[in-house]
C-alpha positions in Angstrom: 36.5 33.4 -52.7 35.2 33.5 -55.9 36.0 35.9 -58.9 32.7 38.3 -58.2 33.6 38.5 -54.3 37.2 39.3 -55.2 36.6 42.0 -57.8 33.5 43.4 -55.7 36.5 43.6 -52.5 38.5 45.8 -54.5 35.8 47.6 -56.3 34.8 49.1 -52.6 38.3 49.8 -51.7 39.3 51.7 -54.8 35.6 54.0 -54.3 36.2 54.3 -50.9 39.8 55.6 -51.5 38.0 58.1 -54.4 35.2 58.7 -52.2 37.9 60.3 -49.3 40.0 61.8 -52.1 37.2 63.9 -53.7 36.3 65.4 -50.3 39.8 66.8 -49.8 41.0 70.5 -50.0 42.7 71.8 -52.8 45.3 72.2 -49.9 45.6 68.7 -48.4 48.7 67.5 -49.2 47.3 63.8 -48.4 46.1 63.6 -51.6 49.5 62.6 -53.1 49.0 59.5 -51.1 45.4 58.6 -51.7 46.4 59.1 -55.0 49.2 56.6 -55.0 46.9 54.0 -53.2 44.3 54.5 -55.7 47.1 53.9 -58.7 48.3 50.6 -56.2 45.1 49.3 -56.1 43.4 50.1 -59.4 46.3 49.0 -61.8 46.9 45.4 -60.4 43.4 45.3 -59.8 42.6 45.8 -64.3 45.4 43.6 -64.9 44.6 40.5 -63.2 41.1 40.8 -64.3 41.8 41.4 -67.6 43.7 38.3 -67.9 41.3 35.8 -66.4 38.2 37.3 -65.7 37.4 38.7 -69.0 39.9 36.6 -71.2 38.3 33.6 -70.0 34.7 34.6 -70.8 36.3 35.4 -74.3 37.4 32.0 -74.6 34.0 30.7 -73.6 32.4 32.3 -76.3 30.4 34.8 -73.8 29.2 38.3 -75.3 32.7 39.7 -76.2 31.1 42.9 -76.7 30.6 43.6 -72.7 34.3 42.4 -72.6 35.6 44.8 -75.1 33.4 47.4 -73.6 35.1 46.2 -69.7 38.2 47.3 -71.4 37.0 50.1 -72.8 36.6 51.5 -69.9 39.5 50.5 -68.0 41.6 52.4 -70.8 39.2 55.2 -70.0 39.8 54.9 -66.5 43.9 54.7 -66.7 43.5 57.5 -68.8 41.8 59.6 -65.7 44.2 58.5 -63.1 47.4 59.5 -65.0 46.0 62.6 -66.0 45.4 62.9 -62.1 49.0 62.3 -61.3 50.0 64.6 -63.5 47.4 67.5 -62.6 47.7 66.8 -59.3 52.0 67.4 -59.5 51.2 70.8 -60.9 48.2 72.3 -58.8 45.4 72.1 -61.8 42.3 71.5 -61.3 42.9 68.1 -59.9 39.5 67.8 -58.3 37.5 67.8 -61.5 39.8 65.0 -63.0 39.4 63.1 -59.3 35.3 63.5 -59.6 35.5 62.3 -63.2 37.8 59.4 -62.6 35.1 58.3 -59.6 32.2 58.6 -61.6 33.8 57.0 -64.2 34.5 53.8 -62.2 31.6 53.9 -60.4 29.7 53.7 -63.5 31.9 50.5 -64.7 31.7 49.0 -61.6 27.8 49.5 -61.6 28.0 47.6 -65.5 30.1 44.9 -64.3 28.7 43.9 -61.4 25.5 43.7 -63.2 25.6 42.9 -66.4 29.5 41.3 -66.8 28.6 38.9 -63.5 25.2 38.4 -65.2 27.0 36.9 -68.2 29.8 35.2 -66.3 27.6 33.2 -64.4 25.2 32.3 -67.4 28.8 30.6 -68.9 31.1 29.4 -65.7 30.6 27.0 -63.1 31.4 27.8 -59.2 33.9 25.6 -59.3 35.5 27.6 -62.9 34.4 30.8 -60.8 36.3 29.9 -57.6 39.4 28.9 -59.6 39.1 32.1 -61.6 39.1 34.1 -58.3 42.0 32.5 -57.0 44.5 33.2 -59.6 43.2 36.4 -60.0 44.3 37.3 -56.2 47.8 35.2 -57.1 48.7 37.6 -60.0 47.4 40.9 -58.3 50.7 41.1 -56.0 53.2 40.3 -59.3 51.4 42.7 -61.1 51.8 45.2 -58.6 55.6 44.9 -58.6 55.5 45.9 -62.6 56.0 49.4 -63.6 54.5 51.6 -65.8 55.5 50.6 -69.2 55.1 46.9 -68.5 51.4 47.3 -67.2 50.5 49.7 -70.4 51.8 46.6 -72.6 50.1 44.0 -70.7 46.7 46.0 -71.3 47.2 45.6 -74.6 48.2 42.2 -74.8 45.4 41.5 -73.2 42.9 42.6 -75.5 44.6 40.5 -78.0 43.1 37.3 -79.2 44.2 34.6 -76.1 46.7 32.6 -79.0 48.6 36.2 -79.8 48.7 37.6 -76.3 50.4 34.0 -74.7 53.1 34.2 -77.0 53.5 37.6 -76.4 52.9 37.4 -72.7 56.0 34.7 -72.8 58.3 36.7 -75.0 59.9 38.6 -72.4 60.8 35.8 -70.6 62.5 33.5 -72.9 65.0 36.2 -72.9 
């Protein structure tokens, strides 16, 4: 699969899991778990794409201002969802934040499959996209093990210009 078809697989599966959270009750305790899948999903899901999708199309000289506007709203997005796991643990208003945080994503995922694809494709090959959407399904899973902290300092790393964030990337693990 290549890199579109992965992220447009997830992009379905986190709106489908917002989709069945928003139409909850205030009272259905199942939202603790949509919740949870929707952190599961979404987190790896930024990650990963950061790193190749969007770092390789920075490296390839493509219009780095609908990268840094990608990331952008993925901090926007993380921003939503932990406020959600937090309102949510305290009974406040967690609906609204839940109908923000889909609207929000629905709107990124409306720009990158557009106009991000658009780009990616004027600047990678089907081979480079193929190979793209392979590692990005091989560093979902070990991304998914990382907690909280770890995942917050990756997104910054990866904002970071490609010759900083590999030495920081490999820091940790020279240790």
């Amino acid at each position: 699969m290549d890199i579109y078809q992965c992220l447009m697989k997830d992009h379905e599966e986190v709106k489908s899991l917002l989709t069945e959270l928003v139409q909850l009750t205030d009272e259905d305790d199942y939202r603790y778990i949509l919740i949870e899948e929707i952190k599961n999903a979404l987190i790896p899901h930024s990650r990963a794409e950061e790193q190749v999708f969007y770092n390789t199309l920075r490296a390839v000289n493509a219009d780095t201002s609908l990268v840094m506007h990608g990331y952008k709203e993925h901090l926007e997005a993380e921003t939503l969802l932990r406020s959600l796991q937090v309102m949510d643990r305290f009974d406040m208003q967690w609906k609204k934040v839940a109908l923000k945080l889909k609207e929000a994503l629905e709107h990124h995922v409306q720009e990158e499959e557009t106009e991000i694809f658009s780009e990616a494709k004027n600047v990678l090959t089907q081979e480079e996209a193929l190979s793209i959407g392979e590692a990005f399904e091989q560093l979902k899973p070990k991304l998914a093990q990382e907690g909280f902290i770890k995942n917050t300092v990756n997104m910054v790393v990866n904002m970071m210009p490609p010759r900083l964030a590999d030495s920081l990337r490999n820091f940790g693990e020279k240790r």
